[in-house]
N, C-alpha and C positions, 0 to 999 in steps of 0.2 A: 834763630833756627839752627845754625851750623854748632854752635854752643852748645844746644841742645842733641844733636845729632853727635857731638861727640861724648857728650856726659853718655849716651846711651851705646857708645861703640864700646867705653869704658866697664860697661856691664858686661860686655860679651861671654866671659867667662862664667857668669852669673845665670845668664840666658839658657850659654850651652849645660851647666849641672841642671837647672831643672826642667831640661826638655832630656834628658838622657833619665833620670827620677823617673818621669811621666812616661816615657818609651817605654821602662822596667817595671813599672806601674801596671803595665795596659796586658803587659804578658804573663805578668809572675805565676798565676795561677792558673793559664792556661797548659791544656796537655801539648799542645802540638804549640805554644807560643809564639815568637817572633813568625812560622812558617805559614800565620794566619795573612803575612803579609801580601804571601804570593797566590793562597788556597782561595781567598775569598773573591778578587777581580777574575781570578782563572773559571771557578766555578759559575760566577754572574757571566762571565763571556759566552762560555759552553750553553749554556743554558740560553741563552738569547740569541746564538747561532743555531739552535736546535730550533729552536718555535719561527726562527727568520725564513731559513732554510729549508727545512724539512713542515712545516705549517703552512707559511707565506708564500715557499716555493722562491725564494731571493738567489738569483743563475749569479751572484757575485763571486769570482775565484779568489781563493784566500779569507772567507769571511771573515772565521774566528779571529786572525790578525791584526783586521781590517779595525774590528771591536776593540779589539784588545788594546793598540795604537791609544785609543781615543778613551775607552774608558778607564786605564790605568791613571793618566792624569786627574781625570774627571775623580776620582775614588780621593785621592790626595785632596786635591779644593776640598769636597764636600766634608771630608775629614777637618780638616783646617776648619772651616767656617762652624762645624758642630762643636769642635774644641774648644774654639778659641770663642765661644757665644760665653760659656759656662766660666771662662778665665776669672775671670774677675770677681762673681759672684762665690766660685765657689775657695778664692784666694783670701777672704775679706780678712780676717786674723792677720794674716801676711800685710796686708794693705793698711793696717791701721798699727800694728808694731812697730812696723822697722819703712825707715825713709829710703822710696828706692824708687827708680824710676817706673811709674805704673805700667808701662806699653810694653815692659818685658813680659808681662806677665801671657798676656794673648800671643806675643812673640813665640815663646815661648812653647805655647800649645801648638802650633803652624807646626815649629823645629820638630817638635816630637814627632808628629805626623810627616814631617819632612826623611824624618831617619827611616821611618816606614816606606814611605816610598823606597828613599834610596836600596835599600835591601831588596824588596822584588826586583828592583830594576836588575839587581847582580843575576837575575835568573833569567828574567824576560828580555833583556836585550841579546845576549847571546843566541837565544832563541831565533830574533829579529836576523842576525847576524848570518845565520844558519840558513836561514830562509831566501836572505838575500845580501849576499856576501860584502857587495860594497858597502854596505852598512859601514859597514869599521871604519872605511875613510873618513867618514863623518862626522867622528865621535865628540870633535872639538861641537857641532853644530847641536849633537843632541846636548852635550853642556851647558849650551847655552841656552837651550829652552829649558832644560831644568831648573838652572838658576832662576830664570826668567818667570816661569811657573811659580817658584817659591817667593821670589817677590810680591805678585800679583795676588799672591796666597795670602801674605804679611800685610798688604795694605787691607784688603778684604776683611781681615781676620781682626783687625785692632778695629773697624767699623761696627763690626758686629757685635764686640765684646762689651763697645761702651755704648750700642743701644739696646742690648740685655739687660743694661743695667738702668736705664732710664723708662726703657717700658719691657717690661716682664714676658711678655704674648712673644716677643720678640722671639725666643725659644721656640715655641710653634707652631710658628708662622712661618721659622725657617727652615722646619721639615717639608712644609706644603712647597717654599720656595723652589728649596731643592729638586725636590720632584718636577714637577714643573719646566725646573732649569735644564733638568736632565734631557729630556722628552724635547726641549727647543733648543735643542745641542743635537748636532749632529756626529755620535758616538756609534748608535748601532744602524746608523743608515748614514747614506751620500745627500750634500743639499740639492743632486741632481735629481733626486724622486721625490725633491720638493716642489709642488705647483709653483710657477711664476709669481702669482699675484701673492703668494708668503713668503718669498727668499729676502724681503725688507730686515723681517724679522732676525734674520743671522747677521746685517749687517750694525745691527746695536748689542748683538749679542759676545760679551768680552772675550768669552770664550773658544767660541770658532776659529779664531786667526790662530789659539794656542793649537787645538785638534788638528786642525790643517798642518801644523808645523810640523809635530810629532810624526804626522801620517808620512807628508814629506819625504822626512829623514829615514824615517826605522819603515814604512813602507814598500815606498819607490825607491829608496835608495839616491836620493838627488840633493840637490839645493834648491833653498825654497827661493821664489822671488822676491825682489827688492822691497815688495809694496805687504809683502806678508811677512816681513821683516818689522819693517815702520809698524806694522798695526800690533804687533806682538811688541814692540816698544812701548808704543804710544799705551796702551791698555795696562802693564804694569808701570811704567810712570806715574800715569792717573791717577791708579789704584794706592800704589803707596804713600803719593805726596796727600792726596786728598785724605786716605787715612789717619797717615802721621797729623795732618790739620786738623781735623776734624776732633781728634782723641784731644790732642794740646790743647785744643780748647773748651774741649769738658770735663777735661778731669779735674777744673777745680772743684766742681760740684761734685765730683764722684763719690767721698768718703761721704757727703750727706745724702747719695741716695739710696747707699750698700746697705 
């Protein structure tokens, strides 16, 4: 495993060219390019504090923040796991030329998405900042959910790409997923105007402990507690080691299923 884990640090430079390709890729032909990074979460937020707020009648102060917090990350994963579904399938020429370690390749797709994120954040955190000043002291903590975020994004991401490739639907199915996922996340609401007898459902959800963090930090302006620490551990942990296992040991099959 460790053997393995470094032939694959050894690619880094490899990783990072073709997620910065695929970054340059995604924009080249757009008018307003890279600034769809920021246009697009901004836009969904607005829009979903408008029908919460002004529809629903939601007395929450700060909504659109409140949104914003929670579904900036959320836009990153769902990116990640759409990306990184397609890696492989649409890599196959690449895959059957040249000997290279396969898990870069969904890696890969994650990173691209990951530079996306990272650029809105250059606008949205300052924001945050603005709003609620002690933000800044914290910035070593929002690092580390970031990182943290794009791990749990990488293990995700290599899971999906090699069951794209062993059953097809898999594509989707992980549109309906997403949706779904969305909706049992709590992004555009608090899990406090959740009924009692459904709050089970956030505690197998990997997600929550991340949204909670974010909110946390760039929110309230504070430190998150110890136990929402561990569970933001424990979930990218999981997520990477069980991906990195899982890929390793299908990818002998992979060129015979491409």
């Amino acid at each position: 495993m460790f053997k393995r884990l470094a032939t694959l640090y050894s690619w880094r430079r490899a990783v990072w060219e073709m997620s910065v390709k695929q970054f340059r890729a995604r924009y080249s032909a757009s008018f307003l390019g890279v600034v769809w990074a920021l246009v697009a979460p901004l836009l969904i937020t607005l829009a979903v504090t408008f029908v919460f707020t002004a529809v629903f009648k939601v007395g929450m102060e700060g909504f659109a923040f409140f949104c914003l917090a929670g579904f900036f990350p959320w836009m990153f994963v769902s990116r990640s796991l759409t990306d990184s579904a397609a890696s492989l399938l649409n890599q196959q020429g690449l895959l059957r030329q040249f000997s290279l370690p396969r898990e870069i390749l969904p890696l890969a797709a994650v990173f691209s998405g990951f530079l996306t994120f990272l650029i809105g954040w250059i606008v949205v955190y300052p924001v945050f900042v603005y709003v609620q000043p002690q933000v800044i002291m914290y910035f070593p903590l929002w690092g580390f959910i970031v990182i943290a975020t794009l791990l749990f994004a990488c293990g995700l991401g290599l899971l999906i790409s090699l069951a794209n490739v062993f059953w097809r639907d898999t594509g989707h199915f992980l549109d309906v997923l997403l949706l779904f996922w969305l909706w049992a996340t709590p992004v555009f609401y608090s899990t406090d105007m959740v009924p009692e007898g459904m709050r089970w459902v956030y505690s197998v959800n990997p997600l929550v402990p991340f949204v909670a963090f974010y909110r946390e930090v760039l929110l309230y302006g504070r430190i998150p507690q110890a136990a929402l620490f561990l569970q933001v551990i424990g979930w990218m942990t999981a997520s990477l080691s069980v991906g990195l296992w899982v890929f390793w040991r299908g990818e002998s099959r992979l060129l015979k299923r491409i």
